[in-house]
C-alpha positions as CSV (number, residue, x, y, z in Angstrom):
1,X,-52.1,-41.9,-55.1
2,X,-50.8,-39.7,-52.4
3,X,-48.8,-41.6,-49.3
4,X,-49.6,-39.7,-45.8
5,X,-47.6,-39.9,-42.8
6,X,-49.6,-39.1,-39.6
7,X,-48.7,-39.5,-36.1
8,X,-49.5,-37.2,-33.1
9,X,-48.9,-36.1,-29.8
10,X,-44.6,-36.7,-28.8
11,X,-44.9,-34.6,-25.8
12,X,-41.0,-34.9,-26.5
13,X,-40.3,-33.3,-23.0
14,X,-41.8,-35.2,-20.6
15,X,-39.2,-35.7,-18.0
16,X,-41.5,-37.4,-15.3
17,X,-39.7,-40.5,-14.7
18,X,-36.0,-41.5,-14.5
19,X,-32.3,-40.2,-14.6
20,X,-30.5,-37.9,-17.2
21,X,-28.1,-40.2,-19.8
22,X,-24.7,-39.0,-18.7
23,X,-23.3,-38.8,-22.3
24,X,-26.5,-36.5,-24.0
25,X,-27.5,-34.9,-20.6
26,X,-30.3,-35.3,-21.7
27,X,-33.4,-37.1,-19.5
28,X,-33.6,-40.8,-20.1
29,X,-37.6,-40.2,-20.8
30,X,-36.9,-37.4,-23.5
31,X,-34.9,-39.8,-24.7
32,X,-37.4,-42.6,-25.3
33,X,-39.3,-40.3,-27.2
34,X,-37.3,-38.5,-29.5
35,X,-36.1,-42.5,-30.3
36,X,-39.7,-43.0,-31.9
37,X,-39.8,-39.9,-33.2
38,X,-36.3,-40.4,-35.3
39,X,-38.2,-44.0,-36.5
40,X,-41.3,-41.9,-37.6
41,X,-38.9,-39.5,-39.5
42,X,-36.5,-42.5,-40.7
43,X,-39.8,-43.9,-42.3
44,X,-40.7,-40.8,-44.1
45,X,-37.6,-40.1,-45.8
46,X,-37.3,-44.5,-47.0
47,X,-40.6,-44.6,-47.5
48,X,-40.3,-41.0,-49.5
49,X,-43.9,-40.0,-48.4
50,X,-45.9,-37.2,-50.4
51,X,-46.4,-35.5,-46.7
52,X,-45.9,-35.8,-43.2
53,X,-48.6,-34.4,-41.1
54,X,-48.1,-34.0,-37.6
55,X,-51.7,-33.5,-35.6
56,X,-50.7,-31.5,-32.5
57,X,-49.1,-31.7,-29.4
58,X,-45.1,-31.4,-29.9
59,X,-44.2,-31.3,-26.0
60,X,-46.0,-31.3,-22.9
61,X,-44.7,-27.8,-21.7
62,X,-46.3,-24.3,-23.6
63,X,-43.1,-23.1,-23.0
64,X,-40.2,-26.2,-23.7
65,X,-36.8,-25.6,-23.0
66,X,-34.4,-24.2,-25.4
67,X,-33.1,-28.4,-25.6
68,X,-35.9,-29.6,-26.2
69,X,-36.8,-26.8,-29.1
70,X,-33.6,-27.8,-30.5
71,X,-34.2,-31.8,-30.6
72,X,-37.3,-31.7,-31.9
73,X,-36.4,-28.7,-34.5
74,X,-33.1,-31.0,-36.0
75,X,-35.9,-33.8,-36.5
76,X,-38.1,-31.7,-38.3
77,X,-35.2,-29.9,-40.7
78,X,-34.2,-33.8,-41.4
79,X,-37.7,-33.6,-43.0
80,X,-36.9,-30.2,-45.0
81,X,-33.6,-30.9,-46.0
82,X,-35.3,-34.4,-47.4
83,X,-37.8,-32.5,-49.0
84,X,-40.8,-33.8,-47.9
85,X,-43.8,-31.1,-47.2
86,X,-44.4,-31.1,-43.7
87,X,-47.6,-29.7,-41.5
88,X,-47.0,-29.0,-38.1
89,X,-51.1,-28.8,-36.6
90,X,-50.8,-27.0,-33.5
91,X,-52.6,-28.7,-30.3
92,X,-53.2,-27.4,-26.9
93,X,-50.1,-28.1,-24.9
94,X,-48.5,-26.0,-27.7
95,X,-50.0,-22.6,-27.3
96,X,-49.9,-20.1,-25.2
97,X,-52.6,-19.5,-22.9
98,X,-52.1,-15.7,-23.0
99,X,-53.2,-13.7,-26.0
100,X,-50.8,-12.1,-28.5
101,X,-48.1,-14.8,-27.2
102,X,-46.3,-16.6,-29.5
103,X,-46.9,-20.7,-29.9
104,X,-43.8,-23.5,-29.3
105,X,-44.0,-23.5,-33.1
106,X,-43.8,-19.9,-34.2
107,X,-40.1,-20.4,-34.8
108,X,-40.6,-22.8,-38.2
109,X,-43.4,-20.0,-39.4
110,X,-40.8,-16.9,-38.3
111,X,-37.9,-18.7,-40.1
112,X,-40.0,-19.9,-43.6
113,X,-38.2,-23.3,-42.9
114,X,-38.8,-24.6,-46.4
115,X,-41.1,-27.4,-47.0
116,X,-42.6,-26.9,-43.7
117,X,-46.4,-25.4,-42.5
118,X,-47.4,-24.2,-39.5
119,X,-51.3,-24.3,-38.6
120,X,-53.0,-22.5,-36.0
121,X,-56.0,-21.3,-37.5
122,X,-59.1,-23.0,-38.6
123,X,-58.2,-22.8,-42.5
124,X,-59.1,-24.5,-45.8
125,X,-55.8,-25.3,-48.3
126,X,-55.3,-25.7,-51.6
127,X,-52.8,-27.4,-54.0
128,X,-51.0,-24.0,-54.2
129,X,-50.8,-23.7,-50.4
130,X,-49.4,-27.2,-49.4
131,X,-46.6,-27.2,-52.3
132,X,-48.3,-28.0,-55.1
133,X,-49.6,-31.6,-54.0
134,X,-52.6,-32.7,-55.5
135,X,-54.9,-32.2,-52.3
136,X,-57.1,-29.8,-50.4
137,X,-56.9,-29.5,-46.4
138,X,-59.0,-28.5,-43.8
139,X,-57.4,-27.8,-40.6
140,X,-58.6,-27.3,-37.0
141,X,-56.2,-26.6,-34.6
142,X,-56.4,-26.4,-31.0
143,X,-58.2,-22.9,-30.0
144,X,-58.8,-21.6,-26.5
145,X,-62.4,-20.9,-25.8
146,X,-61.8,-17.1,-26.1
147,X,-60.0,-17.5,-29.4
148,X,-62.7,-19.9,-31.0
149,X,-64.7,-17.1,-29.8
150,X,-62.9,-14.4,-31.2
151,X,-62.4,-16.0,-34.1
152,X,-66.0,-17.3,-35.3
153,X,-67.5,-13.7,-33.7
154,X,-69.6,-15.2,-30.7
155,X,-70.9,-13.4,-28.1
156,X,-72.0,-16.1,-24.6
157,X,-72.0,-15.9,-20.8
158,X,-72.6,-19.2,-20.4
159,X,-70.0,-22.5,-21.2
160,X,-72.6,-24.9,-22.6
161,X,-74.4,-22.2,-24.9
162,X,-70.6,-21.0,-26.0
163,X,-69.7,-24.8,-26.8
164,X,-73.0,-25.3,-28.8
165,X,-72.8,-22.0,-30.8
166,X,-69.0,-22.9,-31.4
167,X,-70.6,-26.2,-32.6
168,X,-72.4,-24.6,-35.1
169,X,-70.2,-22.2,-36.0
170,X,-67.3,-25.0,-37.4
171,X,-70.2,-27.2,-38.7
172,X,-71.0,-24.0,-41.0
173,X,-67.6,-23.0,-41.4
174,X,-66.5,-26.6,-42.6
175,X,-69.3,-27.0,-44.7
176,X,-68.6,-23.7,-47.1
177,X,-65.3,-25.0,-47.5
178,X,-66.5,-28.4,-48.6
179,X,-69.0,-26.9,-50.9
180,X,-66.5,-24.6,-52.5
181,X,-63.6,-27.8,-53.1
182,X,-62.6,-29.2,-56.0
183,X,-64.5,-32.3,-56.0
184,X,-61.8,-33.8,-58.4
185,X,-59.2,-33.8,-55.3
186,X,-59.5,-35.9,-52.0
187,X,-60.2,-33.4,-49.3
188,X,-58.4,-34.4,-45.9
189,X,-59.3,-33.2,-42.4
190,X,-56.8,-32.6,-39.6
191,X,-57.9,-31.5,-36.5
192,X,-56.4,-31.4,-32.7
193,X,-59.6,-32.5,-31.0
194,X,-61.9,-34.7,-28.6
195,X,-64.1,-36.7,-31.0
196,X,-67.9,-37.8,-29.6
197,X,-67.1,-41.7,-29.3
198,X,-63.6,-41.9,-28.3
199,X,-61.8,-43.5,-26.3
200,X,-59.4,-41.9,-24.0
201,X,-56.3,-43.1,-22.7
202,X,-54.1,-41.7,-19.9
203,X,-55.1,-38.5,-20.6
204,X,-58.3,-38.7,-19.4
205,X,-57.9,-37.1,-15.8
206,X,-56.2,-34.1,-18.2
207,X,-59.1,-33.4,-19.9
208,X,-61.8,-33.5,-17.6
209,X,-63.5,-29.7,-17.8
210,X,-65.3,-28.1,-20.3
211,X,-63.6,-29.6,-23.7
212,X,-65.1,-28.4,-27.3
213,X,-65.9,-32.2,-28.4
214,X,-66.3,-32.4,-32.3
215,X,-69.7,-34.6,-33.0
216,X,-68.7,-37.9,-34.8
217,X,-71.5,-37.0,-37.7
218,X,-68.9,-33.7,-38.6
219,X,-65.5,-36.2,-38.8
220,X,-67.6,-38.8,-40.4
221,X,-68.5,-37.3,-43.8
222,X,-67.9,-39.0,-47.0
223,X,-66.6,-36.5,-48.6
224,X,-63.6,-36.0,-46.8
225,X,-60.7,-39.1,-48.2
226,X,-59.1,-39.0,-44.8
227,X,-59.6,-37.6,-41.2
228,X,-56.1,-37.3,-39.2
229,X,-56.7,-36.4,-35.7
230,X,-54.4,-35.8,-32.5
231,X,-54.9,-35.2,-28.9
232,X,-56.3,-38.4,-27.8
233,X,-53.4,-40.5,-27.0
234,X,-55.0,-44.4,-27.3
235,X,-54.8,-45.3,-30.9
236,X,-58.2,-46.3,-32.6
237,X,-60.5,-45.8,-36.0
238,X,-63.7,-44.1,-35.1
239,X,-64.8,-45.3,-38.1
240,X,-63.8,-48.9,-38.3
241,X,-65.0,-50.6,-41.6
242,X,-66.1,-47.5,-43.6
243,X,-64.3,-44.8,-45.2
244,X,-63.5,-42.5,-44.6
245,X,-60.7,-43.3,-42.1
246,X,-60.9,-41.5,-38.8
247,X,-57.8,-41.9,-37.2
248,X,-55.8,-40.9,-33.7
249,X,-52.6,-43.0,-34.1
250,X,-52.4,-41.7,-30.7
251,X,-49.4,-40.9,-28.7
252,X,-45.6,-42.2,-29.6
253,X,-44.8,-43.1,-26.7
254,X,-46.7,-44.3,-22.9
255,X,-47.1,-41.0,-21.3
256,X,-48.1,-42.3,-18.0
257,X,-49.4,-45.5,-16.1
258,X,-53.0,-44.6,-17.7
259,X,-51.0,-45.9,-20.8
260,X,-49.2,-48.7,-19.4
261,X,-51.5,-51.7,-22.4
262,X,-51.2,-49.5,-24.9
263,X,-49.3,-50.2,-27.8
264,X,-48.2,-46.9,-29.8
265,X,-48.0,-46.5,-33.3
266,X,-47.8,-44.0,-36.5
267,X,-49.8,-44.3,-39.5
268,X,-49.5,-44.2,-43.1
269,X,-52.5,-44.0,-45.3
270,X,-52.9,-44.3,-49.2
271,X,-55.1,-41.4,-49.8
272,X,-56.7,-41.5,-53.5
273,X,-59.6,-39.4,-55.0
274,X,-62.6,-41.9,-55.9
275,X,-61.0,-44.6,-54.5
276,X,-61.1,-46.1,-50.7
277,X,-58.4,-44.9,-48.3
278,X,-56.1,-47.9,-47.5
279,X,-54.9,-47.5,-44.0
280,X,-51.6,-49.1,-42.4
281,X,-50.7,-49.1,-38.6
282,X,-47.0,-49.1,-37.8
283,X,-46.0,-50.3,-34.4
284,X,-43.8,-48.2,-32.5
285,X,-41.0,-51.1,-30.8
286,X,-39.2,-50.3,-28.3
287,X,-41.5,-48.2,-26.1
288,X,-40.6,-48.4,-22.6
289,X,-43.3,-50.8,-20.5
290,X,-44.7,-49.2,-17.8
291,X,-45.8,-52.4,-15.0
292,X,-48.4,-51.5,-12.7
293,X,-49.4,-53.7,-9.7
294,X,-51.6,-53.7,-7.1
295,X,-51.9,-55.8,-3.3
296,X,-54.3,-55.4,-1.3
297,X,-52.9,-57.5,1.9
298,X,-55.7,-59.1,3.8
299,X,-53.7,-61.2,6.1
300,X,-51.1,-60.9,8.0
301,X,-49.5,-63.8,7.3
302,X,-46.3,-63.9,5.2
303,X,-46.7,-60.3,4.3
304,X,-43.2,-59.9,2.7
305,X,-43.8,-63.0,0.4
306,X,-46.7,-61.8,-0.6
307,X,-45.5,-58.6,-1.7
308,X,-42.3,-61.0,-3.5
309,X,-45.4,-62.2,-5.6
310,X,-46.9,-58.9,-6.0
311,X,-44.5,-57.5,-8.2
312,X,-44.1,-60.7,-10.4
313,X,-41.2,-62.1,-12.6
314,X,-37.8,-59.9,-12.1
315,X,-37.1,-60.0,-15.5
316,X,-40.6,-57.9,-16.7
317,X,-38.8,-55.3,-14.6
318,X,-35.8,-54.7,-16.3
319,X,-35.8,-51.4,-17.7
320,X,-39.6,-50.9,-17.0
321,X,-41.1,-47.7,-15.2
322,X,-42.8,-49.7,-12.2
323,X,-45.5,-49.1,-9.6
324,X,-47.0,-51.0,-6.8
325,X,-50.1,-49.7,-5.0
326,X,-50.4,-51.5,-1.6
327,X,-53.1,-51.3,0.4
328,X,-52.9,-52.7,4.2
329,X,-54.3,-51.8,7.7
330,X,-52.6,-49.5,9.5
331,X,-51.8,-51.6,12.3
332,X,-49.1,-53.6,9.6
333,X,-47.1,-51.2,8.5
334,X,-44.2,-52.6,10.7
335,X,-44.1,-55.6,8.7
336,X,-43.7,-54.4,5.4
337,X,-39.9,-54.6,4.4
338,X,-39.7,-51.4,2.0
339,X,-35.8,-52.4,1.5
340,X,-36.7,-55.7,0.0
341,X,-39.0,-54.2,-2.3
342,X,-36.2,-51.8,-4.1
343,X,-33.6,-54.8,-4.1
344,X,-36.4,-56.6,-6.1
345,X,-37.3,-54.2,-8.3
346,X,-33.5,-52.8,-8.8
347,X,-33.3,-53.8,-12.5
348,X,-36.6,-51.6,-13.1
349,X,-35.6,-47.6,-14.7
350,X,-37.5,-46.1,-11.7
351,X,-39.5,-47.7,-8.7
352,X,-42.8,-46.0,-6.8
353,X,-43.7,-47.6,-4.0
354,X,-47.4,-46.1,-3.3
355,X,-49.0,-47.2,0.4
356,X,-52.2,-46.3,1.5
357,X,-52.9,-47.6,5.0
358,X,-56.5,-48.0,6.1
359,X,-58.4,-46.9,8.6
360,X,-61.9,-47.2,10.0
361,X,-63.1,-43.4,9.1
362,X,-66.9,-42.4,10.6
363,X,-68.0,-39.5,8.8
364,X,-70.2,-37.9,11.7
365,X,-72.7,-35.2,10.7
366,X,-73.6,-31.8,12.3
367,X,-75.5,-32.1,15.1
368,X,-78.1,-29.3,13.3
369,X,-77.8,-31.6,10.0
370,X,-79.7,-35.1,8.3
371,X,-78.4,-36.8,5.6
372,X,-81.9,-35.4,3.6
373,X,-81.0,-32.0,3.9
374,X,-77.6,-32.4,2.1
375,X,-76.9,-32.6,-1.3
376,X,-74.5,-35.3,-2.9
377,X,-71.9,-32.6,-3.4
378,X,-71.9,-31.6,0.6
379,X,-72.4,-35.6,1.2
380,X,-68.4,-36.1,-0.8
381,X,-67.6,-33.4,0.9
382,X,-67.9,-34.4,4.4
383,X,-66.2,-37.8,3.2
384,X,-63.6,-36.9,1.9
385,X,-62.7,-34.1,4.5
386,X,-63.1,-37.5,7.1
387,X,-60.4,-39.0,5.1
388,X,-57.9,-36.7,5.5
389,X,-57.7,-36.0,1.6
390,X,-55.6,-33.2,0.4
391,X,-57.8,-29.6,0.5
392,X,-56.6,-29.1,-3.1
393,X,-57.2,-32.5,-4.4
394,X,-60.5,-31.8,-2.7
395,X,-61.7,-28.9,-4.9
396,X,-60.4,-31.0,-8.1
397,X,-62.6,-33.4,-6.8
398,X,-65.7,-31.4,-6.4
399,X,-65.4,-30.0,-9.6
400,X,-64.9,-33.1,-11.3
401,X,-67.8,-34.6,-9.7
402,X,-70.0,-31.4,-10.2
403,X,-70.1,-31.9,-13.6
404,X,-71.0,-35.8,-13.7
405,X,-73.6,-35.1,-11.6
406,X,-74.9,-32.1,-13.7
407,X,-74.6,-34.2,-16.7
408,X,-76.4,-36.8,-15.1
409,X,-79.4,-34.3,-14.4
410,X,-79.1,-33.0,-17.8
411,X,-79.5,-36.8,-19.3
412,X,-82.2,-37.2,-16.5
């Protein structure tokens, strides 16, 4: 029986909330992360797995910062010098969106760090590729469009008929390796990839746009022993009950308010040909809590004791990355004591106060116009040019809503 680490995604640079550690220099964030990434590499070298496989994503930059190339690289010689095989799958905040550029993780293939594998390629493996153990891979690791093109020979103008023939293509491609495997060995699947019937956490504004999405029938066959996925960062089974195991242990630590119920984990899984795969989910502690609150004042009345309540009990803000939305008319903004809010919440790492004021907004129409002749597009258009939204934010917008309503039409 073969014992498989898997965790994903440690976006090990994100420096999008709170101060620098004065002893490291090192942002207090970066710091929360590469602590659950040292417990993920602690439990590989006591636990003395067969392999670690790591499904994508190692920072949230295509191009990370000589310190935070160095962090994550003495983490991953801990697991060479240890000697345990390690695959590095590379997702899309690793590569370079220019051709011919190298990826974040060029460096371990440039080097030959022993016991260490760098994917970024659709390939099948052997034993004699993943040293020596008794296994067979396939890997998919995060492609551009125009490399997934270049690399299954398609030829599209248009994004849907690319994405269906790139559909094909992988089903075909995946299906000659299976046929050619040695069906005495359990065959596992990594990929860095949206799965049909996933959930999505935080990430989920991110991704919005035209996103290969593997179909759930492709992850879900029973000849693979194991399915280790990344990219997704809520952690969930997309094939609770049966084998075999299709798993995002998601992220390894909260990313962003998006995040702020989920618990974060890594994942170990028992991986034996003709037998089930037993899975085990180990909790990540110590990930910082992110509190999110929300007011909606609709009196006027004891405003700053109402905003006391808001926020809740002091201590749930020790340490925590916090955020209260408040929404209020306009005409109160006198009466809410910003001062107060940062002496409550002074225990908290970091603090955003977010306040949207209302106003009555009348979208008025062109005099030459109906509502009939206008489509829903130039309808949210006109609404949320009324509201003063940001022209940039607007186009986002549009876009995003462009495609639900195409969707929508194409369900229709």
């Amino acid at each position: 029986m073969m014992k498989i680490l898997h965790f994903a995604d440690a976006h090990i640079d994100m420096t999008n909330y709170g101060r620098h550690d004065p002893e490291t220099g090192l942002p207090l964030r970066v710091m929360d992360f590469l602590r659950s990434l040292d417990v993920i590499v602690e439990a590989a070298i006591e636990e003395q797995v067969d392999l670690v496989l790591f499904a994508g994503d190692t920072y949230k930059d295509r191009n990370p910062a000589p310190t935070f190339q160095r962090e994550w690289g003495q983490r991953i010689m801990r697991l060479s010098h240890a000697g345990i095989p390690t695959i590095l799958l590379v997702g899309n905040h690793d590569i370079s969106p220019a051709l011919g550029r190298a990826h974040a993780l060029d460096a371990f293939d440039t080097l030959s760090v022993p016991n260490v594998c760098v994917l970024d390629r659709p390939v099948f493996l052997g034993p004699e590729d993943i040293f020596g153990l008794p296994m067979q891979l396939i890997a998919i690791p995060w492609i551009s469009r125009s490399g997934l093109m270049a690399h299954l020979d398609i030829r599209a103008a248009d994004a849907i008929e690319i994405y269906e023939a790139l559909e094909i293509r992988l089903r075909e491609l995946i299906e000659t390796w299976l046929e050619r495997a040695d069906k005495n060995l359990p065959i596992v699947l990594t990929a860095h990839a949206s799965v049909q019937g996933a959930i999505y956490g935080g990430e989920r504004v991110v991704m919005l746009g035209r996103d290969l999405v593997l179909p759930g029938s492709l992850v879900k066959d029973s000849r693979f022993s194991y399915v280790a996925l990344g990219h997704i960062h809520k952690a969930q089974n997309l094939n609770e009950g049966h084998q075999p195991p299709v798993i995002y242990p998601g992220s390894i630590e909260r990313v962003d308010f998006g995040e702020a119920e989920d618990e974060k984990f890594f994942v170990m899984a028992h991986v034996e040909q003709g037998k089930e795969t037993q899975v085990e989910w180990h909790k990540l502690d110590h990930i910082r809590p992110f509190v999110d609150r929300y007011l909606c004042l609709e009196s006027p009345e004891k405003v700053n004791e109402q905003l006391q309540t808001s926020l809740g009990d002091p201590s749930e803000l020790e340490g925590a990355i916090v955020r209260l939305i408040l929404e209020y008319p306009r005409d109160w903004e006198a009466q809410i004591d910003d001062a107060m809010l940062r002496e409550l919440a002074a225990e908290a790492m970091e603090f955003h106060l977010i306040k949207r004021p209302q106003a009555e907004t009348r979208v008025r129409l062109p005099e030459d116009q109906n509502i009939s002749s206008l489509t829903p597009l130039d309808l949210l258009d006109l609404y949320w040019r009324a509201t003063h939204s940001d022209p940039q934010e607007i186009e986002i917008l549009k876009g995003m809503a462009g495609e639900v309503i195409t969707a929508g039409e194409g369900e229709g």
